[in-house]
C-alpha positions in Angstrom: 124.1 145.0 143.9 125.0 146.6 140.8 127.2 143.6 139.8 124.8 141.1 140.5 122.5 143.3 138.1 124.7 143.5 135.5 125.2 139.7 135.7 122.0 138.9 135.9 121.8 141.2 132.7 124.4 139.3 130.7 122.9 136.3 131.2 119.5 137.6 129.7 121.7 138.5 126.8 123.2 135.3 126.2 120.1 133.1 126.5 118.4 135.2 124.3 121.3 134.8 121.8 121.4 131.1 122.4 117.9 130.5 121.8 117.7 132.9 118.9 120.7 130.7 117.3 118.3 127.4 118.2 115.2 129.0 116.1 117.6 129.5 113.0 119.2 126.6 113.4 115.9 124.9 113.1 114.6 127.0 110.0 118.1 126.9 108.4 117.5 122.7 108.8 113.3 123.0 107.1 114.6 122.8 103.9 111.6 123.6 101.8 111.0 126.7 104.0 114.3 127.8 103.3 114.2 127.8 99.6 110.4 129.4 99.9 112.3 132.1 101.6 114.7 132.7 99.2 112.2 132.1 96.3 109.4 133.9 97.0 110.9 137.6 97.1 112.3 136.8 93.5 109.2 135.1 91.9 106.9 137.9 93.1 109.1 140.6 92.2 109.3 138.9 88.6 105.3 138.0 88.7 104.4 141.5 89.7 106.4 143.3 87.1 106.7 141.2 84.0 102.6 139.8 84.6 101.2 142.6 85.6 103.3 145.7 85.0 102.1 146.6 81.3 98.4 146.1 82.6 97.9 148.5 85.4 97.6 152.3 85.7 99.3 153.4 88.3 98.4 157.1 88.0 101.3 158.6 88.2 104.6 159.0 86.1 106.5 156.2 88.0 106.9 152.9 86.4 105.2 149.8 87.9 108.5 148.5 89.3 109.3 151.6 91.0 105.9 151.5 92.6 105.3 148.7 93.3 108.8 147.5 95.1 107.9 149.3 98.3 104.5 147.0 98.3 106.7 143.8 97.5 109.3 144.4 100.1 106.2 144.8 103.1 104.5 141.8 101.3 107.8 139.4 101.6 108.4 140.7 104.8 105.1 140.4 106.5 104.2 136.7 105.4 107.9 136.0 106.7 106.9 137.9 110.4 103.5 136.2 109.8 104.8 132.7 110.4 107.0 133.4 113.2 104.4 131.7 115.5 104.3 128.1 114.0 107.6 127.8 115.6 106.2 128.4 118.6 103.0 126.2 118.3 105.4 123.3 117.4 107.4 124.0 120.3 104.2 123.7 122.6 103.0 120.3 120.9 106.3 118.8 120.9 106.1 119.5 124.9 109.5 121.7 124.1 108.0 124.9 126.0 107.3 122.7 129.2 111.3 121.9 128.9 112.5 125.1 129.1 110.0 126.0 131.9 112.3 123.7 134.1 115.6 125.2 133.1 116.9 128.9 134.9 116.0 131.3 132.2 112.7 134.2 131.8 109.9 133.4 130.4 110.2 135.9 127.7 113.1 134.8 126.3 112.0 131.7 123.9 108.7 134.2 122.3 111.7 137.0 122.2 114.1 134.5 120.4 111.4 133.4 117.8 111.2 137.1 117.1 114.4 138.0 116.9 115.1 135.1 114.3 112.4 136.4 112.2 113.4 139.9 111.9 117.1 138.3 110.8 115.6 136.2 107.9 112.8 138.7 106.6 115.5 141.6 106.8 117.4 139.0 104.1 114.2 138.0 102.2 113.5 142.2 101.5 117.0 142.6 100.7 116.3 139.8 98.0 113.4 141.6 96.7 115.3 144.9 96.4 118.0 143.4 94.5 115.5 141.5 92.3 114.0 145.0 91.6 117.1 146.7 91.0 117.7 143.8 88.0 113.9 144.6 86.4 114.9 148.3 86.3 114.1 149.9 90.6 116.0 153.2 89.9 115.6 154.6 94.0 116.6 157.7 94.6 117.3 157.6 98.1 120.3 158.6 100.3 121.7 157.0 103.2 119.8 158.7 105.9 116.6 157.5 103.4 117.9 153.8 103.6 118.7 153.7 107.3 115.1 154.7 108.1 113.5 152.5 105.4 115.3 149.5 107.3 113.9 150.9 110.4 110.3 150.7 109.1 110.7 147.5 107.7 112.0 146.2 111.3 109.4 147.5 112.8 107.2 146.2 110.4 108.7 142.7 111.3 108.6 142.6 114.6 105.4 144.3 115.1 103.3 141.1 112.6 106.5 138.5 114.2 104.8 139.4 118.3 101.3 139.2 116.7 101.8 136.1 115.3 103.7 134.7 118.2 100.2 135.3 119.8 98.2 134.0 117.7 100.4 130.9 118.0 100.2 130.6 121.5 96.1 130.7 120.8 95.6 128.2 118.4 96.8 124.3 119.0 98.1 123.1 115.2 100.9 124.1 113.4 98.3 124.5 110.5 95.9 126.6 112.5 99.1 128.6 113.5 99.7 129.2 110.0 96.4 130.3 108.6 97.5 134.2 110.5 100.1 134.2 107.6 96.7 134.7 104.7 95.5 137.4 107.2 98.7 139.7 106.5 99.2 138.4 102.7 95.3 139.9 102.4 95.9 143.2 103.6 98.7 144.9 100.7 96.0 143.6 98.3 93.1 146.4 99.9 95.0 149.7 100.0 97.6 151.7 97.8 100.7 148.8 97.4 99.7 147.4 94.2 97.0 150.1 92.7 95.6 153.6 93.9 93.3 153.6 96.2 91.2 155.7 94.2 90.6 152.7 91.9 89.5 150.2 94.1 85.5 150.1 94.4 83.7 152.6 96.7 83.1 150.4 99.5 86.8 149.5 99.7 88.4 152.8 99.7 87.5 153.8 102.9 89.1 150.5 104.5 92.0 150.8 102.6 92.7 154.7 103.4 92.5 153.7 107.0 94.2 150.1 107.6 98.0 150.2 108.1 99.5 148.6 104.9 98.3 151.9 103.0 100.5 154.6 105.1 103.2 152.4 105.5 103.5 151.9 101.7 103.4 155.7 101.0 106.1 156.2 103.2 108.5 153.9 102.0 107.7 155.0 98.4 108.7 158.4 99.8 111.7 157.7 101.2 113.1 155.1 98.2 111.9 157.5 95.0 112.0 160.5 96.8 108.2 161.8 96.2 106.2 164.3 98.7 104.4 162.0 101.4 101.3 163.0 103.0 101.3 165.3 106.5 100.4 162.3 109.1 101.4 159.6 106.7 105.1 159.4 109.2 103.0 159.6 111.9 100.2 157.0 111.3 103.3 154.2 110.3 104.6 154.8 114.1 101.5 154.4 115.7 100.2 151.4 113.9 103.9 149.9 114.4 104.5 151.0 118.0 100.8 151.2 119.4 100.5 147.0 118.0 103.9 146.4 119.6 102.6 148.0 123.1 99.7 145.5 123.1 101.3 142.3 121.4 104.2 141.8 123.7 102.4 141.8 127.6 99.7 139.9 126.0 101.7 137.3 124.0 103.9 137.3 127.7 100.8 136.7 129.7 99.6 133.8 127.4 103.1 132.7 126.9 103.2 132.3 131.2 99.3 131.0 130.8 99.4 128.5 127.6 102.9 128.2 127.0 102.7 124.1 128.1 100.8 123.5 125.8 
């Protein structure tokens, strides 16, 4: 019995490597996408800093491209994780998911692979953006420990949007309806603290940027990179958001997965 589990294990493993080696192989062949990918983290970087930088206050004594890196690496991540369900709405209307419904393998494994896929490239696209920073002047003062868990909050981060949008794309029936979730998550950074203090956005926007989760997660990787005080509960509200939208975006992108995934 234990044999034929770990078997039966393994072979989990390995489709879920093969089919995570299919979804890159497919980005790595979309061209365009591939060089928005690697461009994107640059040009905003540069945009942000060299547009914007002499023009806003940030209140505080840090320059604009030490504050607002943090907000650029979430931003470049989450429209990355943001698209990771167009792959799987093209899969549907190509009749692909109906294909693999016929071959010996879970049902999780092809929303798991598109996942997978898009933690590997958005992990590279914020590694672009810090570099990019570093070059305009990003003087971090973190340690290892600092870097291991800022890499852990931007996975999560990742995989968290990456199952949400793998629902959405298992809602919606066009690869262009499928994309439109990617606007929703470039919106957010925009309403809280990642590009300008909450304190000077209008009234009626303060309270929704305090409280939505682009806000704590910023702080916290502003704390951990520059090495500033972060607020009590600031740790605390990043796991939740991350872990509490993982806990209801993977059953329910499973039970539409078994439920829409023919298309």
């Amino acid at each position: 019995m234990t044999v034929q589990t770990n078997t039966a294990h393994g072979s989990r493993v390995d489709e879920l490597v093969l089919l995570t080696q299919r979804a890159l192989r497919r980005e790595f062949r979309q061209v365009d996408g591939l060089i928005v990918g690697v461009a994107l983290p640059i040009v905003l970087m540069c945009a942000m800093v060299g547009v914007f930088g002499r023009a806003i206050d940030t209140g505080t004594a840090l320059t604009y491209v030490d504050y607002v890196t943090p907000a650029v690496m979430l931003l470049c991540a989450g429209y990355g994780a943001a698209t990771t369900g167009v792959g799987m709405t093209e899969d549907r209307r190509l009749g692909l998911t109906q294909r693999f419904r016929t071959l010996p393998i879970a049902g999780w494994g092809l929303p798991a692979s598109q996942v997978v896929a898009s933690v590997l490239r958005n992990v590279c696209a914020t590694g672009l953006a810090v570099v990019a920073a570093l070059v305009l002047g990003f003087r971090p003062s973190a340690d290892l420990v600092d870097w291991l868990l800022v890499l852990a909050v931007v996975v999560g981060y990742v995989v968290t949007v990456a199952w949400w949008s793998v629902v959405w794309g298992l809602l919606v029936k066009s690869v262009q309806a499928a994309g439109a979730f990617s606007f929703v998550v470039l919106f957010l950074p925009y309403v809280s603290s990642a590009f300008v203090p909450v304190e000077s956005l209008p009234g009626f926007l303060q309270g929704f940027a305090e409280y939505q989760p682009t806000t704590p997660l910023v702080e916290l990787l502003r704390g951990l990179l520059l090495g500033l005080p972060v607020a009590d509960g600031t740790a605390w509200a990043v796991v939740a958001w991350l872990v509490g939208g993982s806990v209801v975006a993977v059953p329910l992108a499973a039970v539409l997965f078994r439920r829409r995934g023919l298309g």
